[in-house]
C-alpha positions as CSV (number, residue, x, y, z in Angstrom):
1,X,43.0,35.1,-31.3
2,X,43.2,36.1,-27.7
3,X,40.7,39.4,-28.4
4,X,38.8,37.1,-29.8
5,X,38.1,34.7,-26.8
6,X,38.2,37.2,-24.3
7,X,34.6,38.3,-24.1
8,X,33.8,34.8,-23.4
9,X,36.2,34.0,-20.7
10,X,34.5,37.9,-19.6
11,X,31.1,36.4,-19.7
12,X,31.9,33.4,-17.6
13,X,34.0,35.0,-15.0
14,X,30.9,37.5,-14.6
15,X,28.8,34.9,-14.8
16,X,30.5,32.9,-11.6
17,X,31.1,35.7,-9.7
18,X,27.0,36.6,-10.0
19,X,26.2,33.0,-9.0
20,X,28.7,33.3,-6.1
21,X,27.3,36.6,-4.8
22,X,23.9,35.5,-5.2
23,X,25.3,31.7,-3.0
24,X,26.7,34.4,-0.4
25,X,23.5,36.2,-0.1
26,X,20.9,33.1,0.3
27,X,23.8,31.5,2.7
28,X,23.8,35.1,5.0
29,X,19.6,35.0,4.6
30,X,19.4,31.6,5.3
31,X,21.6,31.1,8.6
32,X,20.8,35.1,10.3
33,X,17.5,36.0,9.0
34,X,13.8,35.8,9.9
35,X,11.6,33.5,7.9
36,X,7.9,34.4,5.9
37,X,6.7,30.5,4.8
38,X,4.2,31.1,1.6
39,X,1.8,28.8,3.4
40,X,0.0,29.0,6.2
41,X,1.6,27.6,9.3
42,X,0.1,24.0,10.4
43,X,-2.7,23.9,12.6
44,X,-3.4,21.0,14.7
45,X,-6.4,19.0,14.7
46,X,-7.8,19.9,18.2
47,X,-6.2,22.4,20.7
48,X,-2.8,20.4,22.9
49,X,-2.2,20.6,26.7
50,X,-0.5,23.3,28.2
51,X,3.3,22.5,28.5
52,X,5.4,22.1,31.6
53,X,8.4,23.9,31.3
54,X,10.9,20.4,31.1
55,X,8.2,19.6,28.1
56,X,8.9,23.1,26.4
57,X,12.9,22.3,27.1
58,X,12.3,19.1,25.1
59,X,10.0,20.1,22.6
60,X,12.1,23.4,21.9
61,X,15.4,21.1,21.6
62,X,13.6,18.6,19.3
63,X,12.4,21.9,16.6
64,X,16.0,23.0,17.2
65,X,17.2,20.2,15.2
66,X,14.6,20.3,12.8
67,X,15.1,23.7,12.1
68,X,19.4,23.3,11.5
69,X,17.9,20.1,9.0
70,X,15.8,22.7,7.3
71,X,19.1,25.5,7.1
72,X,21.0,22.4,5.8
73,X,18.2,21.2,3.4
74,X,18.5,25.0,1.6
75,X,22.3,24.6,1.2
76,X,21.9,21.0,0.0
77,X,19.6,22.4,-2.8
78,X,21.4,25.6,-3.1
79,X,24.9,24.1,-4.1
80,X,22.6,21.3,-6.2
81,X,21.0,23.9,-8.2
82,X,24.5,25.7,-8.6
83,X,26.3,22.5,-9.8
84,X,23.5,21.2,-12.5
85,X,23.8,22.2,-16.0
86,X,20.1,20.5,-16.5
87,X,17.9,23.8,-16.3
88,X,14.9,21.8,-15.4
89,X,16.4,20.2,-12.7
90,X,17.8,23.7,-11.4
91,X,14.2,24.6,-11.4
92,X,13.2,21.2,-9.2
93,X,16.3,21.8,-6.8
94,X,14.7,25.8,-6.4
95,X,11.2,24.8,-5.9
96,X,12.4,22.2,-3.4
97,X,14.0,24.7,-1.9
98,X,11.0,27.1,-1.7
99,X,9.2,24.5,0.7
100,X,12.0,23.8,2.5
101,X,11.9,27.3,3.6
102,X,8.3,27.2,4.4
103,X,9.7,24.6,7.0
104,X,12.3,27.2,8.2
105,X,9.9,30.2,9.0
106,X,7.4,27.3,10.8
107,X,10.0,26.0,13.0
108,X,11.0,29.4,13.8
109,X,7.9,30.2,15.0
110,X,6.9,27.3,16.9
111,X,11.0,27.9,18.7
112,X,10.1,31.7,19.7
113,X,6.8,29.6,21.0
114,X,8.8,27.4,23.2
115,X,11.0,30.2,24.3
116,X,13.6,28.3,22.7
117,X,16.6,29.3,20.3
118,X,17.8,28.3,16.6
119,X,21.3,26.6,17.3
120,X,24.7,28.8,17.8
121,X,26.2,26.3,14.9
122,X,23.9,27.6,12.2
123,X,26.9,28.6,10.2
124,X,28.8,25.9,10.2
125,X,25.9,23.6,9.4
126,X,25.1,25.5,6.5
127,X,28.9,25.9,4.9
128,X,28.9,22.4,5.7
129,X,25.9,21.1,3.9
130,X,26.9,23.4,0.6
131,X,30.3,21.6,0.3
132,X,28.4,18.7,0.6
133,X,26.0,19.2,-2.1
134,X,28.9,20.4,-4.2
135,X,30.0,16.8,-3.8
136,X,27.4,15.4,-4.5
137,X,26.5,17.8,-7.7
138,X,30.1,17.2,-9.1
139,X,29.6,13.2,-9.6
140,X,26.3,14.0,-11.9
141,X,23.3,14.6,-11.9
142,X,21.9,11.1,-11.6
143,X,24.1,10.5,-8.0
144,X,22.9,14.1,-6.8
145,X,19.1,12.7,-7.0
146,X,20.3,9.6,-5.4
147,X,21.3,12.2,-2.5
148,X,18.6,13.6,-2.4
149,X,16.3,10.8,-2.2
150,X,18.6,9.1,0.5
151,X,18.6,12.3,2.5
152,X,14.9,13.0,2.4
153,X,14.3,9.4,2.7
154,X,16.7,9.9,6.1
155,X,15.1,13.0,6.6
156,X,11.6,10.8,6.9
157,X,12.3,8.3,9.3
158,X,13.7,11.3,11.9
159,X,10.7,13.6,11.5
160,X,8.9,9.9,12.4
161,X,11.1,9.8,15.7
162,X,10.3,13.2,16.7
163,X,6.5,12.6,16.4
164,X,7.3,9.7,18.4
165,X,9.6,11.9,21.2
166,X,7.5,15.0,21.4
167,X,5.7,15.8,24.4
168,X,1.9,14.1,23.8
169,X,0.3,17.7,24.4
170,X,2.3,19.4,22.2
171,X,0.0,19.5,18.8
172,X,1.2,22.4,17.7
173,X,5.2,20.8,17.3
174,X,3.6,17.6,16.1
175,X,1.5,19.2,13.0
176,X,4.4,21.0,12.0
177,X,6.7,18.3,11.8
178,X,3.9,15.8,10.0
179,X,3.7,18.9,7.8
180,X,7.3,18.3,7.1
181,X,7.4,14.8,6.8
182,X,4.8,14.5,4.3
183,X,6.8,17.4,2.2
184,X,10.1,15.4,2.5
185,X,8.5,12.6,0.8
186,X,7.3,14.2,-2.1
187,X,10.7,15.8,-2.3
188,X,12.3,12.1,-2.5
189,X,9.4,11.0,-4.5
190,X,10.3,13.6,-7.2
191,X,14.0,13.0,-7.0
192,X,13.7,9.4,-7.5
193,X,11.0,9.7,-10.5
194,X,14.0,12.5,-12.1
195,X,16.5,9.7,-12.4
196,X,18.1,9.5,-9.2
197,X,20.4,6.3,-8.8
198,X,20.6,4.5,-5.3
199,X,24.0,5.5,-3.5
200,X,26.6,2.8,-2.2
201,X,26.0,1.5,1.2
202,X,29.2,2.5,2.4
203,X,28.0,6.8,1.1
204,X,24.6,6.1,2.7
205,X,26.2,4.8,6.1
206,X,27.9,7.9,6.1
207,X,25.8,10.0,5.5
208,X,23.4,8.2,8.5
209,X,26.5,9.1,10.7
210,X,26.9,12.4,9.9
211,X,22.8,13.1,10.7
212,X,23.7,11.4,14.1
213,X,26.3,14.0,15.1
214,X,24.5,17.0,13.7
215,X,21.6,15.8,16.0
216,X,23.8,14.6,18.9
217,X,25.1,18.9,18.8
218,X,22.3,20.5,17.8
219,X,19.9,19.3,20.6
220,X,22.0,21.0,22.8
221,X,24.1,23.7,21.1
């Protein structure tokens, strides 16, 4: 009986040690590598005013934490994709994902623009953001598209306030980030029309909190 069994409990270990290797590679490429987005960078409308250098300080800080939201968005979807059994929600989580990295090479470029930096916690954010979407993958699928809508939705309203923060010649910044936006809503869109149920107040304050402190850090760190 226990020859028997054995090739399946085989097959799964092999299985889980593929998808954790595969986890450890996109988390390594993800937090220390460079970026190529599948579509073009955004272009603004009509050309911005040169920057001082205290508006390339803010507008540099500003894609700084947009770009640690973008490493945290691919190990929200990463760990989602990992923890659904539903193979075409795998396949939304993944595509998700795809744009999200789009978002990642375009706020790298616009950083080395600025002379600015990506942020020092990029590893932690990311190992952070994975156990989180673990979480959120172990209580079902339907509560993991609630998190996702919630986040994106969260996600939304800050890409709003940077529009709002960033210096008024800096186009370049501010196409990127409406770029951004308008993607974040789809991705909430899409997660909501999949089956996503609305989180409790208390998971959604929370999670509002935690935003707050990974901004508060990562507009200076």
């Amino acid at each position: 009986m226990h020859t028997a069994h054995a090739p399946a409990r085989s097959a799964v270990q092999h299985d889980g040690l593929d998808r954790l290797l595969i986890s450890l590679d996109a988390a390594v490429r993800t937090v220390f590598a460079e970026h190529t987005a599948a579509r073009p960078c955004p272009q603004p409308p009509v050309e911005g005013a040169v920057l001082t250098e205290e508006q390339k300080r803010l507008s540099a800080a500003l894609m700084r934490v947009n770009h640690v939201g973008e490493v945290c968005a691919q190990a929200l979807y990463a760990s989602q994709a990992w923890g659904t059994k539903d193979p075409a929600l795998k396949a939304q989580f993944d595509a998700a994902a795809r744009e999200e990295t789009d978002h990642l090479a375009w706020t790298e470029q616009r950083l080395k623009e600025l002379g600015g930096r990506t942020s020092l916690l990029n590893p932690l954010w990311y190992a952070g953001a994975f156990g989180i979407g673990l979480l959120a993958a172990r209580a079902g699928d339907a509560v993991s598209l609630g998190f996702v809508v919630e986040t994106e939705r969260q996600v939304e309203a800050h890409l709003n306030s940077h529009l709002d923060r960033l210096p008024p010649g800096d186009e370049a910044s501010r196409a990127i980030v409406r770029q951004m936006r308008d993607d974040e809503v789809e991705h909430a869109d899409a997660a909501l029309a999949a089956g996503g149920a609305p989180l409790p107040l208390p998971v959604r304050g929370l999670m509002r909190l935690a935003a707050k402190v990974m901004t508060f850090t990562a507009h200076r760190i």
